[in-house]
mmCIF file as Biopython writes it, N, C-alpha, C and O atoms, coordinates in Angstrom:
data_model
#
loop_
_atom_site.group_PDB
_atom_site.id
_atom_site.type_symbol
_atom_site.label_atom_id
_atom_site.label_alt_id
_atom_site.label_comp_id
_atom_site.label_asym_id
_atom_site.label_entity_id
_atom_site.label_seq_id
_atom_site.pdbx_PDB_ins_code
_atom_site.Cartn_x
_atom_site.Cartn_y
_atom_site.Cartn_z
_atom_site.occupancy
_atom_site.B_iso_or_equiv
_atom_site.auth_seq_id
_atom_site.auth_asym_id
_atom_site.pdbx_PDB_model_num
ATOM 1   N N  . UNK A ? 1  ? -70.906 79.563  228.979 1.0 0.0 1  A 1 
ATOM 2   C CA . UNK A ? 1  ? -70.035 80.421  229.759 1.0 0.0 1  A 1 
ATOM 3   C C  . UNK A ? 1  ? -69.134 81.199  228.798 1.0 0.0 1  A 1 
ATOM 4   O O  . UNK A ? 1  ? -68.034 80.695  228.566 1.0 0.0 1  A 1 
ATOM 5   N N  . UNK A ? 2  ? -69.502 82.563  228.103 1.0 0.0 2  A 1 
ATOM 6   C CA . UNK A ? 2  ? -68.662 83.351  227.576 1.0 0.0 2  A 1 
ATOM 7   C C  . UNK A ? 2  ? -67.084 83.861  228.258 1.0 0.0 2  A 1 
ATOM 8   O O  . UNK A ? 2  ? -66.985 84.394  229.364 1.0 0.0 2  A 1 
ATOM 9   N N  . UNK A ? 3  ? -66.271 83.657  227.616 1.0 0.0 3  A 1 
ATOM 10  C CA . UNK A ? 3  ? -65.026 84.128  227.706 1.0 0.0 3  A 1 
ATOM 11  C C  . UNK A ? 3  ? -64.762 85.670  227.124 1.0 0.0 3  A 1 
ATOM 12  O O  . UNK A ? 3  ? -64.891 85.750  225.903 1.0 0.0 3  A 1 
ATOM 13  N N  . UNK A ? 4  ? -64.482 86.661  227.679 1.0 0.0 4  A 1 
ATOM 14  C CA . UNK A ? 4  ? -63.973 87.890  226.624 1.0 0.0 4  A 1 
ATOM 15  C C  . UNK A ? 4  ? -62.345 88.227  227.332 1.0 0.0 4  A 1 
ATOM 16  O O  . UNK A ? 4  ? -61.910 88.649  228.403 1.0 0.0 4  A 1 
ATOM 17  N N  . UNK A ? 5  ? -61.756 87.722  225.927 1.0 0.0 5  A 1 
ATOM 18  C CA . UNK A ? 5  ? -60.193 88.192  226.221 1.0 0.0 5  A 1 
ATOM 19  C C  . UNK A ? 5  ? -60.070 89.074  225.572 1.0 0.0 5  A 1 
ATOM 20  O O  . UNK A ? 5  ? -60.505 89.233  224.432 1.0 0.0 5  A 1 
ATOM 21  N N  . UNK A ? 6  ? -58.886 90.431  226.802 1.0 0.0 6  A 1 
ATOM 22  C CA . UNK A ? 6  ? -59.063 91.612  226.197 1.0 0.0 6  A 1 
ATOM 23  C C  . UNK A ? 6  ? -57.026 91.051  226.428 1.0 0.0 6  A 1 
ATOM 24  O O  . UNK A ? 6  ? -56.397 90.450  227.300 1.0 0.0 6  A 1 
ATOM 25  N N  . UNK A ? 7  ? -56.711 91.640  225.199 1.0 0.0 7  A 1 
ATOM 26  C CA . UNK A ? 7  ? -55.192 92.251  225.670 1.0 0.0 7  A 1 
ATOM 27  C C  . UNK A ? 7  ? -54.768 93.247  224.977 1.0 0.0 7  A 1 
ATOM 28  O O  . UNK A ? 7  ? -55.251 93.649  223.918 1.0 0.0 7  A 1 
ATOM 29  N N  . UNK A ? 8  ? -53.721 93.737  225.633 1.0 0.0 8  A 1 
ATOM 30  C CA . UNK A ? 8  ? -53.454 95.675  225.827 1.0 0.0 8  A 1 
ATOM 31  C C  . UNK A ? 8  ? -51.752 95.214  226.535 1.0 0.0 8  A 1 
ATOM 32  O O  . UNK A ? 8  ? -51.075 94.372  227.124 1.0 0.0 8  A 1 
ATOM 33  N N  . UNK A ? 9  ? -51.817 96.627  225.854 1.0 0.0 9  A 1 
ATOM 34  C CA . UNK A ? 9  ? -50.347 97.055  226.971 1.0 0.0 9  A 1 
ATOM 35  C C  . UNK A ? 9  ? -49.839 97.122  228.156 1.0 0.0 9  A 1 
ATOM 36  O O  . UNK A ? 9  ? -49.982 98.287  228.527 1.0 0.0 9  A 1 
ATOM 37  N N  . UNK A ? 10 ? -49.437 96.644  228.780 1.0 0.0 10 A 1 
ATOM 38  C CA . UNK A ? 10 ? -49.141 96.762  230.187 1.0 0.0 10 A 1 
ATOM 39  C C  . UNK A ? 10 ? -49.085 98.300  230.880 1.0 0.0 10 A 1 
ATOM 40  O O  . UNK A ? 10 ? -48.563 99.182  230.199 1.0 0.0 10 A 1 
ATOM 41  N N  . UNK A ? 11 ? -49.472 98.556  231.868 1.0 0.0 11 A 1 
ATOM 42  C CA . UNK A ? 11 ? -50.181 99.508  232.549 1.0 0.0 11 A 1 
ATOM 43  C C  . UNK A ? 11 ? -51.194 100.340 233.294 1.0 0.0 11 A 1 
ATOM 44  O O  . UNK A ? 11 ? -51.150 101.402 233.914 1.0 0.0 11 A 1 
ATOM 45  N N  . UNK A ? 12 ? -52.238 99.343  232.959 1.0 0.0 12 A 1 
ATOM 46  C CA . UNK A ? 12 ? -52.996 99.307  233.251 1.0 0.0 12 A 1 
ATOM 47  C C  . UNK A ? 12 ? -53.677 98.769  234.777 1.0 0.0 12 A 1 
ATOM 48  O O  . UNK A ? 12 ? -53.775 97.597  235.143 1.0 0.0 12 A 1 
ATOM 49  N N  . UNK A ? 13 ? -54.029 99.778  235.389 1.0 0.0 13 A 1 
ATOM 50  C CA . UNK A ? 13 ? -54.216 98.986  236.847 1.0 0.0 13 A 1 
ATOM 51  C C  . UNK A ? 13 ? -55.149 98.255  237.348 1.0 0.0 13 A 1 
ATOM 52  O O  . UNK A ? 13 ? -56.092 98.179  236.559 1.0 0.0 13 A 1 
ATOM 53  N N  . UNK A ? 14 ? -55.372 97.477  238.643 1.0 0.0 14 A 1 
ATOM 54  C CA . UNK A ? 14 ? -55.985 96.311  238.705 1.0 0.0 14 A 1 
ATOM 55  C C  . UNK A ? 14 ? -57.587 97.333  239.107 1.0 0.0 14 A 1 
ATOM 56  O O  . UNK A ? 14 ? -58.603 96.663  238.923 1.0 0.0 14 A 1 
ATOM 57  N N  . UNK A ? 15 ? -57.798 98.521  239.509 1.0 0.0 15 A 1 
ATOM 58  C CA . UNK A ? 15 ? -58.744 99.251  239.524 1.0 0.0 15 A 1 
ATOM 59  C C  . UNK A ? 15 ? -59.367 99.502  237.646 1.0 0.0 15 A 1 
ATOM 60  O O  . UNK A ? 15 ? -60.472 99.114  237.268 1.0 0.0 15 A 1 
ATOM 61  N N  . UNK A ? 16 ? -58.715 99.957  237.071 1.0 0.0 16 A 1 
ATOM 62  C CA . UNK A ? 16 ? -59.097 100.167 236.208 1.0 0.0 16 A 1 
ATOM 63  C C  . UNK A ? 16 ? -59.567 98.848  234.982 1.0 0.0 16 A 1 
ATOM 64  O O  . UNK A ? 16 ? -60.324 98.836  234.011 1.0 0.0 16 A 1 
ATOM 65  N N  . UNK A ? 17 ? -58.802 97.975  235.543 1.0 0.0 17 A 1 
ATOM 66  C CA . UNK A ? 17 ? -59.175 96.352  234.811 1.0 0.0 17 A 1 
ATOM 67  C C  . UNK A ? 17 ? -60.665 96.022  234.951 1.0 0.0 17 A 1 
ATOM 68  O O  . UNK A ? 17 ? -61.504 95.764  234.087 1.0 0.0 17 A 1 
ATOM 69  N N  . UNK A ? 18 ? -60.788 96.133  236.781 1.0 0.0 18 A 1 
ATOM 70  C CA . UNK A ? 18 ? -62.001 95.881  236.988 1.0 0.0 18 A 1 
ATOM 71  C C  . UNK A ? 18 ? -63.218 96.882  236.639 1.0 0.0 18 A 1 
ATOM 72  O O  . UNK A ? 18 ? -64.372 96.458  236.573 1.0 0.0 18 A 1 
ATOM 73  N N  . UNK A ? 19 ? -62.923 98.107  236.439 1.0 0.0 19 A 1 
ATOM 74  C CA . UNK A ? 19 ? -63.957 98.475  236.220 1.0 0.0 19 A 1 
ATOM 75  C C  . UNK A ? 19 ? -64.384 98.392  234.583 1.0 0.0 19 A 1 
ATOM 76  O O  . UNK A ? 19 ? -65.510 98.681  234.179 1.0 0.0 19 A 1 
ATOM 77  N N  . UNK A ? 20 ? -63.244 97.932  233.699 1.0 0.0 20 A 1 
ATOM 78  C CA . UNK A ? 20 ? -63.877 97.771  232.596 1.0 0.0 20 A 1 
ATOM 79  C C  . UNK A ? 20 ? -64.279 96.486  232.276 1.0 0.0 20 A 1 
ATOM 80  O O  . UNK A ? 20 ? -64.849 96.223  231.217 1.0 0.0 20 A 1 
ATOM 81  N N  . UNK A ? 21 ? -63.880 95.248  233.571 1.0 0.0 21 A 1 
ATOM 82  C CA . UNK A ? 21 ? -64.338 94.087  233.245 1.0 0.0 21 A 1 
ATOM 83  C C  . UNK A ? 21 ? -66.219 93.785  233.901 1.0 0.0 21 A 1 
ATOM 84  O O  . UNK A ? 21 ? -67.057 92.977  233.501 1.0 0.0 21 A 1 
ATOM 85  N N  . UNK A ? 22 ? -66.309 95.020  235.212 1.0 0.0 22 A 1 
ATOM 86  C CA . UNK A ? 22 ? -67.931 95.186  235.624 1.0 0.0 22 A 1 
ATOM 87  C C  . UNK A ? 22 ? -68.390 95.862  234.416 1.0 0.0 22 A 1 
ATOM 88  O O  . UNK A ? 22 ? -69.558 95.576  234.152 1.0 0.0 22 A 1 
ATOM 89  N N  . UNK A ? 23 ? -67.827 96.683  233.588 1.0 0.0 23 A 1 
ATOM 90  C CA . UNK A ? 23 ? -69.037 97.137  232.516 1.0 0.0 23 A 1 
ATOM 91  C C  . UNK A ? 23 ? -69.170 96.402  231.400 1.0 0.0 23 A 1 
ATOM 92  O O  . UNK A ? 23 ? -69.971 96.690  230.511 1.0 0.0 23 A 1 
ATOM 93  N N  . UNK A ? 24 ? -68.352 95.350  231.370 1.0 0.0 24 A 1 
ATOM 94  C CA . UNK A ? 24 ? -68.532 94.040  230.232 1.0 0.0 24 A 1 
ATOM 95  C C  . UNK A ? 24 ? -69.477 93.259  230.850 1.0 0.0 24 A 1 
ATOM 96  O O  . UNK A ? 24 ? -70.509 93.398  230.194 1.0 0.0 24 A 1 
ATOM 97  N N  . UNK A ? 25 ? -69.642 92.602  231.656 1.0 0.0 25 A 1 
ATOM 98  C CA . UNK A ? 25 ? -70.319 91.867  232.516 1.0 0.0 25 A 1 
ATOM 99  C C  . UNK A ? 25 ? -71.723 92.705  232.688 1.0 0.0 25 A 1 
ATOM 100 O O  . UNK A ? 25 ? -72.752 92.078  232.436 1.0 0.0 25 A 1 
ATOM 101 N N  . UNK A ? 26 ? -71.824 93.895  233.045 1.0 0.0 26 A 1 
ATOM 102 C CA . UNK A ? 26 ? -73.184 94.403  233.202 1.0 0.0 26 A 1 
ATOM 103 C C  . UNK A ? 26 ? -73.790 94.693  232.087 1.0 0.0 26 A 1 
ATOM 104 O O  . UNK A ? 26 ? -74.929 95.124  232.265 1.0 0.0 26 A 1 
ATOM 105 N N  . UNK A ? 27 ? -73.417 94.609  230.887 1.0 0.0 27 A 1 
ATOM 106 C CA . UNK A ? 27 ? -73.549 95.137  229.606 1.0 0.0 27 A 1 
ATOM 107 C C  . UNK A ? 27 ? -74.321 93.537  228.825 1.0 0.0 27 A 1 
ATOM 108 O O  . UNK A ? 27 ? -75.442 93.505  228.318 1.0 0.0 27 A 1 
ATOM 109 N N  . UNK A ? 28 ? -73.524 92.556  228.910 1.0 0.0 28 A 1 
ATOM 110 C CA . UNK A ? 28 ? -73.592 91.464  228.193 1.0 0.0 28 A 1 
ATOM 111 C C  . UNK A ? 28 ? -74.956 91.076  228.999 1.0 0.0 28 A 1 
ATOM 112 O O  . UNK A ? 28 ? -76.016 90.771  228.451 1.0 0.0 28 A 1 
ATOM 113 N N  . UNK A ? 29 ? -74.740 91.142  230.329 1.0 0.0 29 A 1 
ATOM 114 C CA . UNK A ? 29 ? -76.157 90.794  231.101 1.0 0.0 29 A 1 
ATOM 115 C C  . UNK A ? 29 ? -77.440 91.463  231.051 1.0 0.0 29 A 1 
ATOM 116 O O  . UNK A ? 29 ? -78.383 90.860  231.562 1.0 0.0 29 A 1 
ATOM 117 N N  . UNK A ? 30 ? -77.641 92.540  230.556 1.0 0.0 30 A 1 
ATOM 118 C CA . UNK A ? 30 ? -77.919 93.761  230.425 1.0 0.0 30 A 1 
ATOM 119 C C  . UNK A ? 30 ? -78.958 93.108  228.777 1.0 0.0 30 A 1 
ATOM 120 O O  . UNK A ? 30 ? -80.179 93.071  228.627 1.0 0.0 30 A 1 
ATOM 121 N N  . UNK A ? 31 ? -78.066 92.772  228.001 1.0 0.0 31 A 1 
ATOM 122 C CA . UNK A ? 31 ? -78.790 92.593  226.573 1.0 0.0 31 A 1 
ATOM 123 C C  . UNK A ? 31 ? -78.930 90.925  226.503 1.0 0.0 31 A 1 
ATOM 124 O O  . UNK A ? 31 ? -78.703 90.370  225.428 1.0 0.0 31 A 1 
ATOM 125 N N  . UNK A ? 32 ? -79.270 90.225  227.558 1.0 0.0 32 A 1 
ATOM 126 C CA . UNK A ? 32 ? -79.414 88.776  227.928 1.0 0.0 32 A 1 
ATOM 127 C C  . UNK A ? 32 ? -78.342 87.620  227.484 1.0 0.0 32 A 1 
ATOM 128 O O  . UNK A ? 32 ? -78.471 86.414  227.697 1.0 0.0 32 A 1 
ATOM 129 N N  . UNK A ? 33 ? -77.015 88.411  226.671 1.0 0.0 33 A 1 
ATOM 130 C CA . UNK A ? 33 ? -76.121 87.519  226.354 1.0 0.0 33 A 1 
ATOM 131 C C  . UNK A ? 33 ? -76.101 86.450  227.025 1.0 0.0 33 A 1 
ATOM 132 O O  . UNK A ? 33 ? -76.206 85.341  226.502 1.0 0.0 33 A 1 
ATOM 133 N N  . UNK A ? 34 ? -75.922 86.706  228.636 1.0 0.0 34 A 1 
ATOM 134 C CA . UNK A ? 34 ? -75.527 85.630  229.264 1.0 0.0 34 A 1 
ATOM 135 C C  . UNK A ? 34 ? -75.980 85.973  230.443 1.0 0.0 34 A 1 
ATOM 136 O O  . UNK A ? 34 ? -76.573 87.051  230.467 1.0 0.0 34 A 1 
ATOM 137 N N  . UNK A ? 35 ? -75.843 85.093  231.953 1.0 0.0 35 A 1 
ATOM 138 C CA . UNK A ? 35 ? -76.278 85.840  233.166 1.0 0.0 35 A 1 
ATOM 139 C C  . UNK A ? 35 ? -74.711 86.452  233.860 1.0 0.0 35 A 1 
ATOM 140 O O  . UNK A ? 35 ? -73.706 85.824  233.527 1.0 0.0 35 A 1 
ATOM 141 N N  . UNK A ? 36 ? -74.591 87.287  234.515 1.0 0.0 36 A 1 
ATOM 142 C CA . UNK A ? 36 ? -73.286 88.114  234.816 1.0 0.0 36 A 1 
ATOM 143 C C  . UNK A ? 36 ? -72.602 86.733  235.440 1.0 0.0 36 A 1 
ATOM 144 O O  . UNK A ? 36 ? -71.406 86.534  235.232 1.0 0.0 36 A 1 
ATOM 145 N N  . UNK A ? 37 ? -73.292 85.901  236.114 1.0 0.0 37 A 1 
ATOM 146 C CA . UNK A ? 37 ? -72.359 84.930  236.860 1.0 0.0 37 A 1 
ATOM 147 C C  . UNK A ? 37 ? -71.589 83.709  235.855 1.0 0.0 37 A 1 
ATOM 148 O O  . UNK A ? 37 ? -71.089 82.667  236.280 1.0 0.0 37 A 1 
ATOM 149 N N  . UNK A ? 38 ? -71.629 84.003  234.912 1.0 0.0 38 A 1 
ATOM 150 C CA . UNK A ? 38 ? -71.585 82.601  234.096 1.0 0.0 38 A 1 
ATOM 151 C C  . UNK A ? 38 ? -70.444 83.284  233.109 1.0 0.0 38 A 1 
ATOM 152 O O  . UNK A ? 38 ? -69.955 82.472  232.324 1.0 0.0 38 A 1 
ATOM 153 N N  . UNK A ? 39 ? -69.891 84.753  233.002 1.0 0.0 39 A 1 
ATOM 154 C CA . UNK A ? 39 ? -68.752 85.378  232.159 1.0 0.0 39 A 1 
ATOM 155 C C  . UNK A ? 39 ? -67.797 85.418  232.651 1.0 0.0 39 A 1 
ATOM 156 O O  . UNK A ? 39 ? -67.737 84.885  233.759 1.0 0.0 39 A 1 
ATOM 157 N N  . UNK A ? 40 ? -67.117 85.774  232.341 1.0 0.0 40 A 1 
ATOM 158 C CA . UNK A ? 40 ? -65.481 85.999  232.844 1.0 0.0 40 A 1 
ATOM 159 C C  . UNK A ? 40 ? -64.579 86.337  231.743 1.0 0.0 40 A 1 
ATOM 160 O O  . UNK A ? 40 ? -64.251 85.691  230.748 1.0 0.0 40 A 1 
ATOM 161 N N  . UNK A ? 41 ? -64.282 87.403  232.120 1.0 0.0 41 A 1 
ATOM 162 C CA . UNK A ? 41 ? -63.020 88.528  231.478 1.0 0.0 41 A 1 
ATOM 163 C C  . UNK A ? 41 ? -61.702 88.299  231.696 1.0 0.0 41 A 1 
ATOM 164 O O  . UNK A ? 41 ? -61.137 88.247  232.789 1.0 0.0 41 A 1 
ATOM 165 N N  . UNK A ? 42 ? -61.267 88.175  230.694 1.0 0.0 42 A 1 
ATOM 166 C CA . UNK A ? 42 ? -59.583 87.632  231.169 1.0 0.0 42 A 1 
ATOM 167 C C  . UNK A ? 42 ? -58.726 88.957  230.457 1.0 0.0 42 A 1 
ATOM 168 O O  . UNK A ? 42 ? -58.941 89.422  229.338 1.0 0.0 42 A 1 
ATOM 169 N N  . UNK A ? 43 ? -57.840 89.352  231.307 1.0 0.0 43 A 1 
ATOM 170 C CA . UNK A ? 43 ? -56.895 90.586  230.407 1.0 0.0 43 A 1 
ATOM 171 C C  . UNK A ? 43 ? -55.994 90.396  230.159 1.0 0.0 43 A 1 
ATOM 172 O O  . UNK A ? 43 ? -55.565 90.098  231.274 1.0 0.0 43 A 1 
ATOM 173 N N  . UNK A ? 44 ? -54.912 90.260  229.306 1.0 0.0 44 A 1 
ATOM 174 C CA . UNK A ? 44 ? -53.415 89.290  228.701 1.0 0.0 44 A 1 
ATOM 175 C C  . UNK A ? 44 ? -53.027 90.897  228.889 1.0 0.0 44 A 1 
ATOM 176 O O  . UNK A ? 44 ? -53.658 91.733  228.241 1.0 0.0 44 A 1 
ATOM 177 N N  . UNK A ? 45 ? -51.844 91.346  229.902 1.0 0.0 45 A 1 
ATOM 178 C CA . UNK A ? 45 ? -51.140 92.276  229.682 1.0 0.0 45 A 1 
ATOM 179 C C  . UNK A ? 45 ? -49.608 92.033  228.563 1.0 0.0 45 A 1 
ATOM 180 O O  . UNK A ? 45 ? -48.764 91.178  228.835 1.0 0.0 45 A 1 
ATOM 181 N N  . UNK A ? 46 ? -49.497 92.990  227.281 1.0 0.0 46 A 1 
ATOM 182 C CA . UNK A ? 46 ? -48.418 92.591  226.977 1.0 0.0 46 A 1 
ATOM 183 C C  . UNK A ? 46 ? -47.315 94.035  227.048 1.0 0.0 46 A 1 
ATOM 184 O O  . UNK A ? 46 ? -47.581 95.232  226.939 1.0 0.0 46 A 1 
ATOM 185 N N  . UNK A ? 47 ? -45.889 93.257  227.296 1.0 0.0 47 A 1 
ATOM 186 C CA . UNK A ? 47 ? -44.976 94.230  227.157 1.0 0.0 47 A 1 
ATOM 187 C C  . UNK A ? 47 ? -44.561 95.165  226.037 1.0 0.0 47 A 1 
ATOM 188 O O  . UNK A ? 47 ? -44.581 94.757  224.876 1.0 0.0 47 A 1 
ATOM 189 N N  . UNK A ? 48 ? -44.247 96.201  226.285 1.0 0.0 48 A 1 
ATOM 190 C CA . UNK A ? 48 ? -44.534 97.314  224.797 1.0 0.0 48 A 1 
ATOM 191 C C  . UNK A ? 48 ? -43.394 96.727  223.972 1.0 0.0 48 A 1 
ATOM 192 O O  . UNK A ? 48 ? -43.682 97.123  222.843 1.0 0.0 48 A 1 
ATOM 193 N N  . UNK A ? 49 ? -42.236 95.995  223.861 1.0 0.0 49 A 1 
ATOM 194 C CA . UNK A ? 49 ? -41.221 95.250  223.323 1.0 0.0 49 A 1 
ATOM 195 C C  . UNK A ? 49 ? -41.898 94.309  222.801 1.0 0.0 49 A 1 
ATOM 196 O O  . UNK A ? 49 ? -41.513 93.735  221.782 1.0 0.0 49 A 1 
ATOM 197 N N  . UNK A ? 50 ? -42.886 94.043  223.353 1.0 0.0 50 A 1 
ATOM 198 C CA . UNK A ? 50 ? -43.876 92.520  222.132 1.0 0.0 50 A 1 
ATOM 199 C C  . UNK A ? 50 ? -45.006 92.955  221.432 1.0 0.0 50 A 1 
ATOM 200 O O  . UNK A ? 50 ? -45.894 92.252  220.949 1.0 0.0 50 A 1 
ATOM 201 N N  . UNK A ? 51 ? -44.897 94.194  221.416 1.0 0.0 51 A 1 
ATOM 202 C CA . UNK A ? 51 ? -46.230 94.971  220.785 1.0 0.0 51 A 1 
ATOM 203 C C  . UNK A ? 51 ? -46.261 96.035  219.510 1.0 0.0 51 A 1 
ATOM 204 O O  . UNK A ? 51 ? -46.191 97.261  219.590 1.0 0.0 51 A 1 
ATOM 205 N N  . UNK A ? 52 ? -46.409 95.069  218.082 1.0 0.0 52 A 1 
ATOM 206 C CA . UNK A ? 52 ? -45.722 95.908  217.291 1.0 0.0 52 A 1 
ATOM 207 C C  . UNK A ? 52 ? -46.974 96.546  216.690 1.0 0.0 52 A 1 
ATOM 208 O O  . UNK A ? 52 ? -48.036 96.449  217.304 1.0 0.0 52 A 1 
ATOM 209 N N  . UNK A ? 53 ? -46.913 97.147  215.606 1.0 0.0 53 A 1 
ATOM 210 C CA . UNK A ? 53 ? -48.216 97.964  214.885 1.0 0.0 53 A 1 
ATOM 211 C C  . UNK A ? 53 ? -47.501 98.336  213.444 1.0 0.0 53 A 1 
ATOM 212 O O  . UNK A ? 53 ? -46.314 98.653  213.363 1.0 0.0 53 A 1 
ATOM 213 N N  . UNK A ? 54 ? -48.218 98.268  212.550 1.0 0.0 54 A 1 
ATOM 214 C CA . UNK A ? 54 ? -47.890 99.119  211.312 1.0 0.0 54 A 1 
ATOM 215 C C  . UNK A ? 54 ? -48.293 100.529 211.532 1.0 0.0 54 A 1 
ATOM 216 O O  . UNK A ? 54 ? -48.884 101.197 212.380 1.0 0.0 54 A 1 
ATOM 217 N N  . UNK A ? 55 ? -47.603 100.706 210.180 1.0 0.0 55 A 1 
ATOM 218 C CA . UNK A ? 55 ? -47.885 102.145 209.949 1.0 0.0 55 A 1 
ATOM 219 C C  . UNK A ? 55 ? -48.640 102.400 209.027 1.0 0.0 55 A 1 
ATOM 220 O O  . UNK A ? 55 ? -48.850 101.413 208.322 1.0 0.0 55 A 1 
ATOM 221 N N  . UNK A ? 56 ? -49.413 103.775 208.552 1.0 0.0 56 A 1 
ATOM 222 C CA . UNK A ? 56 ? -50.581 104.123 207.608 1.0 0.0 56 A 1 
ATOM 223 C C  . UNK A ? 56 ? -49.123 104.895 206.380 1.0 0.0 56 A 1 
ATOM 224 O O  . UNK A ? 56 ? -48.132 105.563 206.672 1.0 0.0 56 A 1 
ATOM 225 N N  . UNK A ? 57 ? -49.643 104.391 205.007 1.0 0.0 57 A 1 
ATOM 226 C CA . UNK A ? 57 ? -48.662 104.883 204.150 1.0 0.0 57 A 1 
ATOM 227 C C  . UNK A ? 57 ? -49.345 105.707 203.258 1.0 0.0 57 A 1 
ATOM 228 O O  . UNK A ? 57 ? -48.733 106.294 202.366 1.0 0.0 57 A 1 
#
């Protein structure tokens, strides 16, 4: 049973979650990874205050 944790910034809506969690699922099933019923996509929304990044120097 594959797990794919995605996390991102908060904003993202529960329409748009799902449709990128059906094209993970149809994709992985698709190239026999796994069967679609046996994955599950989890999305960790984080707040832009906990979300740091470097910079290019």
């Amino acid at each position: 049973m594959p797990f794919v944790n995605i996390q991102l910034k908060e904003g993202r809506t529960p329409a748009q979650k799902k449709e990128v969690a059906e094209a993970i699922i149809d994709l992985m099933d698709q190239l026999d990874f796994a069967k679609a019923e046996s994955i599950r996509v989890i999305f960790e929304d984080m707040a832009e205050e906990d979300f740091y990044q470097g910079q290019a120097k």
